[in-house]
N, C-alpha and C positions, 0 to 999 in steps of 0.2 A: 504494500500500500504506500500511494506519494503521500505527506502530507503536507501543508504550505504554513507559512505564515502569515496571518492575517492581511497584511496588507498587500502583499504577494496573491495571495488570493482574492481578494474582493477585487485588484485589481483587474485580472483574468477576465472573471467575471462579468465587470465593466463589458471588456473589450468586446467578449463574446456578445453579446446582447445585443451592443451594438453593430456588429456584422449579422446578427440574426435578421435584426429590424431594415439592416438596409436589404438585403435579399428579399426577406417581404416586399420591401416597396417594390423594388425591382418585379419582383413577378417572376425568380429563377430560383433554381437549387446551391444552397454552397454547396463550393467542392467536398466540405468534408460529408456530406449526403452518400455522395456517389461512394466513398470507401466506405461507407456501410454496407452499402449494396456489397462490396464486394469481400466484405469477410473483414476488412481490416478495421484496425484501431488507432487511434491517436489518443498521446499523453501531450502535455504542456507543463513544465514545473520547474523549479529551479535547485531543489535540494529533496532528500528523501529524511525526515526525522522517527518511522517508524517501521514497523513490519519490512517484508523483501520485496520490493517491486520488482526485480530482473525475476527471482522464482515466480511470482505473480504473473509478470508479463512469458514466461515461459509455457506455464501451463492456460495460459487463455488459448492457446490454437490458432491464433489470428496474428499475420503482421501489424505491429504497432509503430507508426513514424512520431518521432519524436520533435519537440520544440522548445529549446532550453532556454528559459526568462533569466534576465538576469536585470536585476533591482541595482541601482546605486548602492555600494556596501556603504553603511556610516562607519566612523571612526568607533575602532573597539580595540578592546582588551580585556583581554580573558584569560580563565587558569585553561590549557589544552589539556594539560595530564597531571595526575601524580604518580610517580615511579617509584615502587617498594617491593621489596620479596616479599611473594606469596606464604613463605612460611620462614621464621625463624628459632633461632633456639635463646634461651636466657643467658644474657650475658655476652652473644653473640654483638661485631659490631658490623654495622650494614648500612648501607648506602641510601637516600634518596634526594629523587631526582625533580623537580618540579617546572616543568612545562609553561612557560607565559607568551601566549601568542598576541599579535601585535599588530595593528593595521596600518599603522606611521611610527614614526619615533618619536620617547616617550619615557617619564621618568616616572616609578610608582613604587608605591610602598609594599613588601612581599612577605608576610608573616608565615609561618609556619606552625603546627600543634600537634602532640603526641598527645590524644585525648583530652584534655584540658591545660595542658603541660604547654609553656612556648618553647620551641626549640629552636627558632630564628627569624630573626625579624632584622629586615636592612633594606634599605634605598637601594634600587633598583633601574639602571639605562635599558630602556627595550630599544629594540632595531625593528623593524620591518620584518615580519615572518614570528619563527617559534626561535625563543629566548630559553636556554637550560640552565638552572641553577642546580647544585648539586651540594646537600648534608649529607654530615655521618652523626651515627648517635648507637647507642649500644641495646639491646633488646633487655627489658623488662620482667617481669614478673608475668607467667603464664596466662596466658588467653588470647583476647584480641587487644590488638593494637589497632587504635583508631588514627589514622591520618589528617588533617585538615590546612589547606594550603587559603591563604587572602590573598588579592591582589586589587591596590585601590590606586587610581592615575587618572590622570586627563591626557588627550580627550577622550572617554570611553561613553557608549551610548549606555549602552543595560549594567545594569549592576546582579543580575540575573545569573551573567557567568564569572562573576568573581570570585568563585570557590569552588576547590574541587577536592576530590579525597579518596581516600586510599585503605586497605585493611591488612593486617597480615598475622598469620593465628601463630602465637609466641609458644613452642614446648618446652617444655624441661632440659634441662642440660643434657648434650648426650655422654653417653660412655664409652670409652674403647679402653681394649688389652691393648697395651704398648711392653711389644717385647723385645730384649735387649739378649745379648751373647755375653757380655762382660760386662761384669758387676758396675753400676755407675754410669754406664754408655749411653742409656737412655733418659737418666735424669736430664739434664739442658731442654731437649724435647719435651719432657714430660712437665716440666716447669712451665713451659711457654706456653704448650698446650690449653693447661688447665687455666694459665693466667688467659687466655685467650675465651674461656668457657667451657672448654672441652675437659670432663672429668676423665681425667687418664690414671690406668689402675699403669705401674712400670711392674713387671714380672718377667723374672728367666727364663729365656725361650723353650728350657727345657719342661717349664711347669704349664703350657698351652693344653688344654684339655682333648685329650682325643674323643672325647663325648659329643654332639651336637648338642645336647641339655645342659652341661656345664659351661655352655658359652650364652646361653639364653641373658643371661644381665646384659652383655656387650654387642650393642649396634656395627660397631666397625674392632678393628684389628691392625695394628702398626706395628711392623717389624722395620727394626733400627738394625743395620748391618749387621743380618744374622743368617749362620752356613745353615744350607740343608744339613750338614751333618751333627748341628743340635738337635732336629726334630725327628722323630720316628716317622715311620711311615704311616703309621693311622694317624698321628696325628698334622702331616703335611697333607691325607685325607680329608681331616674333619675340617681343616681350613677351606679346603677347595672348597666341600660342599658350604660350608657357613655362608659362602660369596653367591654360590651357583642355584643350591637348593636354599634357603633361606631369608636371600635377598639381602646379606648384611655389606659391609664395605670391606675394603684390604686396601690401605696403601704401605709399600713397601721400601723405602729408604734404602741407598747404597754405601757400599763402602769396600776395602779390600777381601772381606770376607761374606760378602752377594751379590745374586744373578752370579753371573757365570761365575766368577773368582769366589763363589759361595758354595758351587758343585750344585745350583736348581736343575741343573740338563734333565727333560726324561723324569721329574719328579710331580706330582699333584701340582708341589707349589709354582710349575713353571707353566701347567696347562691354567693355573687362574690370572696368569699374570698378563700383562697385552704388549709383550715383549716376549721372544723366543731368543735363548742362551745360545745364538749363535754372533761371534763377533761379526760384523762388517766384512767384508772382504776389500783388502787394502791391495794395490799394486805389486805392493812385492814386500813381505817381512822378511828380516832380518834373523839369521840363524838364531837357533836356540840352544844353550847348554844346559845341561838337564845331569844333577847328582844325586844318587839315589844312597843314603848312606843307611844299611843295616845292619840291625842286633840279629851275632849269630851265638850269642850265650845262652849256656846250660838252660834258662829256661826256656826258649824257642824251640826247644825238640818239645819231643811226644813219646809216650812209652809204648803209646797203640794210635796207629790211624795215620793221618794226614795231621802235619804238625805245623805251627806258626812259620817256623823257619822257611817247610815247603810251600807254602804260600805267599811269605815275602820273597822268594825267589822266583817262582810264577809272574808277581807283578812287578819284577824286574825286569823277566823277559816282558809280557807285556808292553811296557814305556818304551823299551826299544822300538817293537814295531810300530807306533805311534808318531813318533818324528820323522821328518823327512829326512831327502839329504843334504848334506850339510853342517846337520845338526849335530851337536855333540853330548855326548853320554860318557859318564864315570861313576861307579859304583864303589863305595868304599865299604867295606865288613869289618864289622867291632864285634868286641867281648870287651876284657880288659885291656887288649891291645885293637891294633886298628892296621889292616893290610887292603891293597888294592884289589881287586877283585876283578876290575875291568879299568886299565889305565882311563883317561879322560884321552876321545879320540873321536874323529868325524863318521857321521854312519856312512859308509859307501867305502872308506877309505881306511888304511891300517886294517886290522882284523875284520875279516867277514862278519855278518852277523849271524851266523852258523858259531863263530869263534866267539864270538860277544858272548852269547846265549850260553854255550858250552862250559865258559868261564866262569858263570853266575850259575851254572847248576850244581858245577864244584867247592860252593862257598857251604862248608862243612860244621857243626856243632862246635861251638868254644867252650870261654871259662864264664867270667864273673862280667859287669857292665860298667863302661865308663864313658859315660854319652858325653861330657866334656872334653875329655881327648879326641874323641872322635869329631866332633862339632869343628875344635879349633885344627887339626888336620886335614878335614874335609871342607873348611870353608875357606882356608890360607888355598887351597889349592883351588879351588873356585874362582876366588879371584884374582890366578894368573890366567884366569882362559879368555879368548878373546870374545868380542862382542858384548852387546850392550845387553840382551837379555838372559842372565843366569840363575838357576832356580835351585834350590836345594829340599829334596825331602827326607828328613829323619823318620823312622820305623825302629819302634821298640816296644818291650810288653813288662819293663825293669823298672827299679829304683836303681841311681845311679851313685856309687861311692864318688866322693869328690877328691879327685887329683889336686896336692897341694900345688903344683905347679901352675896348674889350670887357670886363667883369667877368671873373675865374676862373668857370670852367663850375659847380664846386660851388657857389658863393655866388650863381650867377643863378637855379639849381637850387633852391637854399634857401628863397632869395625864391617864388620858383613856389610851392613847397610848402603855404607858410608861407599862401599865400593856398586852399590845398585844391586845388591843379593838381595833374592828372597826368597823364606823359608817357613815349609808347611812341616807341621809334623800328624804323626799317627799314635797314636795310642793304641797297645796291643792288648785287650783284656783286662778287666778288673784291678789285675797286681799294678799295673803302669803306671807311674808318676804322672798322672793328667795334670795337676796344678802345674809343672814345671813344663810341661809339653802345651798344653794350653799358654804359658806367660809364652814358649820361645815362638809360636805362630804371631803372636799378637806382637812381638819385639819386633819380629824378623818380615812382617805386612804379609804373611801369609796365611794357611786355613789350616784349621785345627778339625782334626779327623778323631773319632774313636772307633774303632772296628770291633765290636763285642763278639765277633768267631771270627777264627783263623778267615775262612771264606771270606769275609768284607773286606781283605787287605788288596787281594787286586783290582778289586774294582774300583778302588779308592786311592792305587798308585795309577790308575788309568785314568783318573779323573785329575789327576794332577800333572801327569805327564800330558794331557789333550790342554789341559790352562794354558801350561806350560806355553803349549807349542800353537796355540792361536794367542796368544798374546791381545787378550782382553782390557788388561788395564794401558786407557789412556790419561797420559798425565800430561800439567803443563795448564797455565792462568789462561782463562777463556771465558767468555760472555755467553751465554747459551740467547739463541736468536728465537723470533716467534716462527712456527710454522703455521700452524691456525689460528685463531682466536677461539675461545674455549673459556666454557666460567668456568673453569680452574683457575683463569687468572683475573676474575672480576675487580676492577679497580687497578690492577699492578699493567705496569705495562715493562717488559722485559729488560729495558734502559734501566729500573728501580733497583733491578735485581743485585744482589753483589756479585762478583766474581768468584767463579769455581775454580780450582786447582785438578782436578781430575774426573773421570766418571768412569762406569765400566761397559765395555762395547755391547753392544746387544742390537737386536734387530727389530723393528716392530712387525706386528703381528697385520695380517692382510685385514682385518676389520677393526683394527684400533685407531684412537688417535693420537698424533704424533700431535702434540702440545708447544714443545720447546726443542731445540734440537742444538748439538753444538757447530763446531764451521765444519767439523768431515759431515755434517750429515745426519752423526750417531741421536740416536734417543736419549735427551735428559729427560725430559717428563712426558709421560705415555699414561694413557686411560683408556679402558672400554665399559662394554656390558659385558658381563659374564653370564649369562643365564638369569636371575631375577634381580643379581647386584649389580658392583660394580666394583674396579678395581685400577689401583694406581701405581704406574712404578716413576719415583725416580733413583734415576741410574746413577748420580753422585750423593755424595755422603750429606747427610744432615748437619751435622758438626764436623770436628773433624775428622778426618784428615783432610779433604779437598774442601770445604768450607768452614774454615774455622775464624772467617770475620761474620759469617752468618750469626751466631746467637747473642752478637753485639749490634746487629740491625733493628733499627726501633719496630717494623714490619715482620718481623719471623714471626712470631707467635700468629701473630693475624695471618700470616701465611702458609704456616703449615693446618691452621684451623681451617682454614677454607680449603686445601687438599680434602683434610681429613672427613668434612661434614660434605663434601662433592659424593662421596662415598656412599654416606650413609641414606638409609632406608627413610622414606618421607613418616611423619611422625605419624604414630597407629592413634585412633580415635577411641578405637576400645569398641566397647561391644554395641554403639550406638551412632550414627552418620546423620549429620545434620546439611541439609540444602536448604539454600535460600535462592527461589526464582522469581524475576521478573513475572506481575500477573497483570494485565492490564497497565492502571495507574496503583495498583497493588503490589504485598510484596506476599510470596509463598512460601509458609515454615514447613520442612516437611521432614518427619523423623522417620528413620529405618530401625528398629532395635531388632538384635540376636544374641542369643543367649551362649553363650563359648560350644555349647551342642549343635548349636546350629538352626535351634528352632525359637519360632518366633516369641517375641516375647507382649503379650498379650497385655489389658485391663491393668495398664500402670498407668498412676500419674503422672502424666508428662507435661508440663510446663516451660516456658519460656520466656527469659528475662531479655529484653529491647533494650541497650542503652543507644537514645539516640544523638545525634550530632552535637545538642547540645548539652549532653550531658546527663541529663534527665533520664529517666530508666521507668518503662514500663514492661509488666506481666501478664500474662497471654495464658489461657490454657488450652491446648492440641487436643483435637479430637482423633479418635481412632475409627480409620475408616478402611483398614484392609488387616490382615496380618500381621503386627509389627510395626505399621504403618499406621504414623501419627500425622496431621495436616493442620493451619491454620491459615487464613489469610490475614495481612493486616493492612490498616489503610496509612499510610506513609507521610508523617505530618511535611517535611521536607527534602530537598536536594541534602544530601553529603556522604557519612560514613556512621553503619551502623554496627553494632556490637552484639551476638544474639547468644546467649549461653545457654545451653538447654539443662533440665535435671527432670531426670525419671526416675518415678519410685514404684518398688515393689516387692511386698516380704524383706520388709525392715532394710533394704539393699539399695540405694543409691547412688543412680549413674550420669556422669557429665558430658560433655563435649560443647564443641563451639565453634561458631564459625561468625564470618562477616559479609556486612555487603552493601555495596555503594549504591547509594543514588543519584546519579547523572543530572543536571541543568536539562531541563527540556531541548532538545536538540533544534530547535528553533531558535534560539538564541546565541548557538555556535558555530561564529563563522564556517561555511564550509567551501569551496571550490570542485567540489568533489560532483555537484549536479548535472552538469551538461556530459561530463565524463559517465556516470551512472545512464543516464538516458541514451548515449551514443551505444552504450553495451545492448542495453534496451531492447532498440531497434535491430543491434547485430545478431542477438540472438533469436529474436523474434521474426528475421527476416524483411523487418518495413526498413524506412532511411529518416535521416536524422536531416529534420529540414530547416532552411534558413529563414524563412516567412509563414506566413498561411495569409494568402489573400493582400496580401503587400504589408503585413504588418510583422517587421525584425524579430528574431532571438536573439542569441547569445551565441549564434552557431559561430558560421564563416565572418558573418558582418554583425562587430559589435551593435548593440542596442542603442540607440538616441535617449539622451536622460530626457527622465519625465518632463514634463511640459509643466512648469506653474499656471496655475489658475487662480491662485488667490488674488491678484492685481485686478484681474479682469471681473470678478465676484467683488471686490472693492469699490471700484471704481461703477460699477454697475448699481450698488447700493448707494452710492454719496450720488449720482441724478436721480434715482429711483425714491431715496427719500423727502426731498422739497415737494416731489408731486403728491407722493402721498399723505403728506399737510395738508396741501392747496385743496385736495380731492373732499376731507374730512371737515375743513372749516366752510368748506363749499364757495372757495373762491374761483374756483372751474366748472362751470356750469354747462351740461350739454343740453338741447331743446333737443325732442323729439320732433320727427316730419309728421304730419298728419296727412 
């Protein structure tokens, strides 16, 4: 349906009459007769403020030509919009946006309201078109948040569209599991987090529930630089599904020990992630050395079966076949001493690898363990080999006696470093010094393995010799660039961001999206849908090591909160949905209850509290007219933002929810441009034509309109002679005689 405004339309009307009347006198048909005859229709109008006139004009069957009026616009100014997230959480901070459109330029005053609350008020230059002002302010205590924008200036005609408003239904804080690898690595995050509104529980990655029921408190899940080889397999499982079947969130933070440099290849946690653990593929890498230094003492055998020993020997062959050529391989074999076992030599070149293998099968049962002699012998000889990428992996299942000789483990560590080594170690079974094998991965920027059976040690020297040898970690100060625009970064524009020091190479995934990217290309920040979630990776570290000006950025907190809540699930209502629809010049309350069964929940009191625009709050009782299904109408005292809280009771049991809902200015009163555009569609769809006259009188098509014609002069002037006679007439000083 078109509908007009007032003068807009009587004027129409006018016109019409008057073409009617002269065709009367004439003694002929208007043309627009003859399209009756033939099926067709004509519109005239200059804006549409109600129902769909193109669906309208679609289902009448008939072409309709169109004739766009266009009125002299007076000088106005109006609120256009107000811009606020549909839904927030408490404590959360959030943006809005406020829309002043503008017919000249123009200085006005622009006040702002959080329910009765000012939140800005300032003088205001408008331009010509739509003017965006833009607040922040931080979300509240649960429910609705009511909106309300002023705007008072000259020259403005109606005062009608100087306010407009906004709702947005406030939840409760959310919660996630923030989980860490080493003790303390998540606090900084976890601080910012929660100072940002986000209640974050920090817990050892190893304490992650393999339950889907034990994760029921927590909406989302944040893993802070942590190895797949912390998590069991059900519980790298439970994760998937928490994202996939559940709906909840995952974003995942990088660092030297995740995604690939974490061992995710081929695990749960890499099918929920929107990045696949394959580095980039670069032009040409640079060789790799690769030292594989094993414990062959007393306790590595077996008195029955397949023993520790024979299995670190397995995944030494292994790593061999692994690298290409070029590459170079040394295996070093300890007890209490330490002998070569395979010099340090290029594969293709020196000993076949027939002789390699051969050599590593004859590394034979020792004494006692001295993983520090071994360390400082295997890593002095590491860094005489050439090339920039060399890697060391320790294998032992001991406690290690300390050689009075021996360096402190950090400062041999150091040294290593110092020369661009780095070093993973393995943990062999229960007996094994984890605490000192876990500190030398973490000294040495490597990944810390535990292999609870002999079995898990090759497949874990295979995982390290494949790191190895795709050389995943890129390092080196870089600016990560936008690739799409994406609310993940609502507000930040990539220039805000700080500079990174590294990331870890990865690939994105053929239906994700690439968010942030660095100059090769690679993935910093990656997102998709996962099945009813959703899931976030980024690929450098939170803190440090490659961002460690980050949690001195006044924005981290606000920005890792907004990863983290991109994530999560829109907030649950609970067992009752409240709509508020457009009925007429009405509004429609309509409630749905279900009872956690599933079945309807009948003969409850259900009510509902209005607080309206200005504050004042009225109460409503819903009638029930279907299953579940509660209704009211209400008749709507004004234009703005309302607030509608519902409660039902039944069997002592009391349930909430809420929602909002704005009332718009009568769209007659809001500039629009948009009518002769609507009409041309009109006609296209309809099949008629969009025409410049009707009978020689303009639209708004091809050829602007001629402004209106004053008449008041001539009604003036028509009055000042008209009046002396009508004196003269009454005192009887004009006399007419009749003829007889």
């Amino acid at each position: 349906m078109l509908a007009f405004g007032a003068a807009p339309q009587a004027a129409h009307q006018r016109a019409g009459a008057r073409r009617r009347h002269r065709y009367r006198r004439r003694g002929s048909r208007p043309p627009w007769a003859a399209r009756r005859r033939q099926a067709r229709a004509a519109a005239l109008g200059c804006a549409q403020t109600r129902g769909d006139a193109l669906a309208a004009a679609q289902a009448l069957g008939a072409p309709v030509d169109t004739l766009a009026y266009a009125p002299a616009a007076p000088p106005e100014i109006w609120i256009a919009a107000l811009e606020a997230p549909a839904t927030l959480r408490v404590g959360e901070e959030y943006g809005v946006a406020v829309v002043v459109g503008s017919t000249a330029a123009a200085t006005a005053q622009l006040s702002l309201f959080v329910g009765e609350q000012p939140l800005a008020s300032q003088s205001v230059v408008l331009q010509p078109g739509e003017n965006r002002f833009s607040y922040r302010d931080r979300a509240g205590s649960p429910g609705v948040a009511r909106f309300r924008a002023l705007v008072n200036g000259q020259p403005d005609t109606f005062a009608q569209n100087n306010s407009g408003g906004a709702t947005a239904l406030v939840a409760p804080q959310p919660r996630v599991l923030l989980l860490e690898s080493q003790p303390g690595a998540g606090a900084p995050l976890g601080r910012a987090l929660r100072a940002a509104g986000v209640l974050a529980d920090v817990r050892a990655a190893s304490s992650l529930p393999a339950q889907l029921s034990a994760l029921d408190a927590y909406e989302g899940v944040v893993l802070a630089d942590v190895p797949a080889g912390d998590l069991t397999l059900d519980q790298m499982a439970a994760l998937r599904e928490f994202v996939r079947s559940e709906g909840r969130g995952l974003v995942v933070a990088g660092g030297r020990a995740s995604f690939t440099l974490g061992a995710y290849k081929g695990t749960p946690l890499e099918e929920a992630l929107p990045v696949s653990m394959d580095p980039p593929p670069r032009p040409e890498r640079p060789p790799v050395t690769l030292l594989l230094i094993v414990d062959h003492s007393l306790s590595m055998g077996s008195s029955s079966g397949v023993s520790k020993l024979d299995m670190a020997k397995e995944s030494a062959l292994l790593a061999t076949e692994s690298l290409r050529q070029d590459d170079r391989i040394g295996v070093l074999a300890f007890d209490d001493r330490q002998a070569w076992a395979v010099e340090f030599q290029a594969i293709g070149s020196g000993l076949s690898l027939g002789q390699v293998q051969e050599q590593i099968g004859a590394i034979a049962i020792g004494g006692g363990t001295d993983i520090c002699a071994a360390l400082e012998r295997g890593l002095s000889a590491l860094a005489q080999q050439p090339g920039s990428t060399r890697h060391a992996v320790l294998m032992t299942d001991g406690q290690s006696f300390r050689n009075s000789r021996c360096p402190p483990y950090p400062s041999l560590i150091e040294r290593a470093r110092a020369a661009d080594i780095t070093l993973s170690s393995i943990a062999i079974g229960a007996d094994a010094d984890t605490e000192l094998l876990q500190n030398l991965a973490r000294w040495g920027a490597g990944r810390y393995h535990f292999a609870a059976r002999p079995d898990d040690i090759p497949r874990l020297t295979l995982i390290e010799s494949q790191i190895a040898s795709a050389e995943p970690l890129i390092e080196g100060e870089f600016r990560a660039g936008l690739s799409t625009p994406h609310p993940l970064l609502r507000d930040f524009a990539p220039s805000q961001l700080p500079a990174l020091a590294g990331y870890v190479g990865t690939t994105i995934k053929p239906n994700a999206e690439l968010v942030l990217k660095s100059p090769e290309k690679d993935p910093v920040l990656a997102a998709w849908q996962y099945g009813l979630g959703r899931a976030v990776a980024w690929t450098s570290s939170a803190d440090a090591p490659w961002a460690d000006e980050w949690p001195g950025w006044g924005d981290y907190g606000r920005f890792w909160a907004q990863l983290v809540r991109y994530t999560l699930p829109e907030p649950d209502s609970g067992p009752i949905q409240v709509r508020a629809t457009p009925k007429g010049d009405a509004l429609s309350i309509a409630v749905d209850a279900l009872a956690p069964s599933g079945e309807p929940i009948d003969l409850a009191d259900t009510s509902a509290t209005i607080t309206l625009p200005g504050g004042a709050t009225r109460q409503i009782q819903l009638r029930q007219t279907a299953p579940g299904h509660y209704v009211e109408d209400l008749a709507l005292p004004g234009d703005g933002a309302y607030a509608i809280a519902v409660a039902q009771s039944k069997d002592g049991v009391t349930r909430r929810a809420a929602a909002g809902y704005v009332q718009p200015p009568p769209a007659e009163y809001t500039p629009s441009g948009g009518g002769a555009a609507l009409l041309a569609r009109i006609s296209a769809a309809s099949g008629g034509q969009v025409l410049a006259s009707v009978d020689g009188e303009p639209g708004a098509g091809p050829g602007a309109a001629p402004a209106p014609r004053e008449l008041w002069p001539w009604l003036l002037a028509a009055a000042a002679l008209l009046w002396p006679t009508e004196i003269a007439l009454r005192r009887g000083w004009l006399r007419f005689e009749r003829r007889r």
